[in-house]
C-alpha positions as CSV (number, residue, x, y, z in Angstrom):
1,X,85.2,82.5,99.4
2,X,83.4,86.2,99.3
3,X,85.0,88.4,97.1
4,X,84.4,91.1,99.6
5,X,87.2,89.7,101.9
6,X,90.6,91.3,101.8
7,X,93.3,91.7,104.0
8,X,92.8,94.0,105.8
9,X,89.2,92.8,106.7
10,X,90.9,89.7,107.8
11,X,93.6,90.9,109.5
12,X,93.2,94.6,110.0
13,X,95.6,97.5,108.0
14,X,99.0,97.0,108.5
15,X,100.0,100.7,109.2
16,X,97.6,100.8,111.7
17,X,98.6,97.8,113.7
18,X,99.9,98.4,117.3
19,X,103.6,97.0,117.1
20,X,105.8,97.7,120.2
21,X,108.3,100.6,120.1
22,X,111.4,99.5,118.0
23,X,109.8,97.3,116.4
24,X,111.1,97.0,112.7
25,X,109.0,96.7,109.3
26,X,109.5,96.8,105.7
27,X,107.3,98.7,103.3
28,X,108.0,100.3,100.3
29,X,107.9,104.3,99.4
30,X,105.0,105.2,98.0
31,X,105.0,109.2,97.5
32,X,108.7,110.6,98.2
33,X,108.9,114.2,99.6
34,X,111.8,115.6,101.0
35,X,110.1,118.1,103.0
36,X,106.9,116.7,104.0
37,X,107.6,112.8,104.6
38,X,106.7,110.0,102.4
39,X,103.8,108.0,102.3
40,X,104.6,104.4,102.7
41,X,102.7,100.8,101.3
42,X,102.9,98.6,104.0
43,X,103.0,94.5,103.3
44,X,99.6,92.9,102.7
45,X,98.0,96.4,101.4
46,X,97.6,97.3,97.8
47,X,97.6,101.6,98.4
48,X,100.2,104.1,100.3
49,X,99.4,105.3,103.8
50,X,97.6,108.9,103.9
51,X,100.0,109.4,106.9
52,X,103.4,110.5,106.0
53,X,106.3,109.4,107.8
54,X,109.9,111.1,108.4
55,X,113.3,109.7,107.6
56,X,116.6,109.9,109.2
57,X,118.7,112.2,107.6
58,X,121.0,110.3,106.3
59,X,118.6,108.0,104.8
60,X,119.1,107.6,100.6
61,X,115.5,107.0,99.4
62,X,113.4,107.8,96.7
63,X,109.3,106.5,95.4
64,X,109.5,103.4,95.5
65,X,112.3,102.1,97.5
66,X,111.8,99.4,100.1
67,X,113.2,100.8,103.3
68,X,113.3,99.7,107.2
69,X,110.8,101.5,109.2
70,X,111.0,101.3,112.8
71,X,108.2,102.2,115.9
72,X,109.1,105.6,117.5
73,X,106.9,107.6,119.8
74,X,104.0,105.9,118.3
75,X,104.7,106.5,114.4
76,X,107.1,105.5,112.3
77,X,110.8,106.6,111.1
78,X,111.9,105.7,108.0
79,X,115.5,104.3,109.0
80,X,117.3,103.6,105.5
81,X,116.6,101.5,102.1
82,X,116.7,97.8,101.7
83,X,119.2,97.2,98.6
């Protein structure tokens, strides 16, 4: 097997893909900012998202947390941690 084959090569990048709306993920908090959304590491990729994504309010999170993400107007919305 090539060495230059990698997951997302294979199976394109994850934060990318087109999921329906509501659809639910997991990924894990990559740069936490209050004010300016977090990037986020989605399954199957080794670096955060240059995107960053909102969170409900009420959401507890912090770098590195894994948290439920869910499919709204096209982006995501970081719903709450995964404890």
């Amino acid at each position: 097997m090539s060495s230059d084959i990698t997951f997302e090569s294979v199976f394109g990048d994850p934060a990318e893909e087109e999921a329906p709306e509501g659809a639910l993920r997991v990924a894990t908090v990559g740069n936490y900012n209050s004010s300016s959304g977090s990037t986020l590491i989605f399954p199957g990729s080794s670096s955060a998202t240059q995107k960053r994504y909102k969170r409900l309010y009420s959401a507890s999170i912090s770098s590195g947390s894994k948290v439920l993400v869910a499919k709204v107007s096209g982006t995501y919305v970081i719903l709450d941690r995964i404890v």
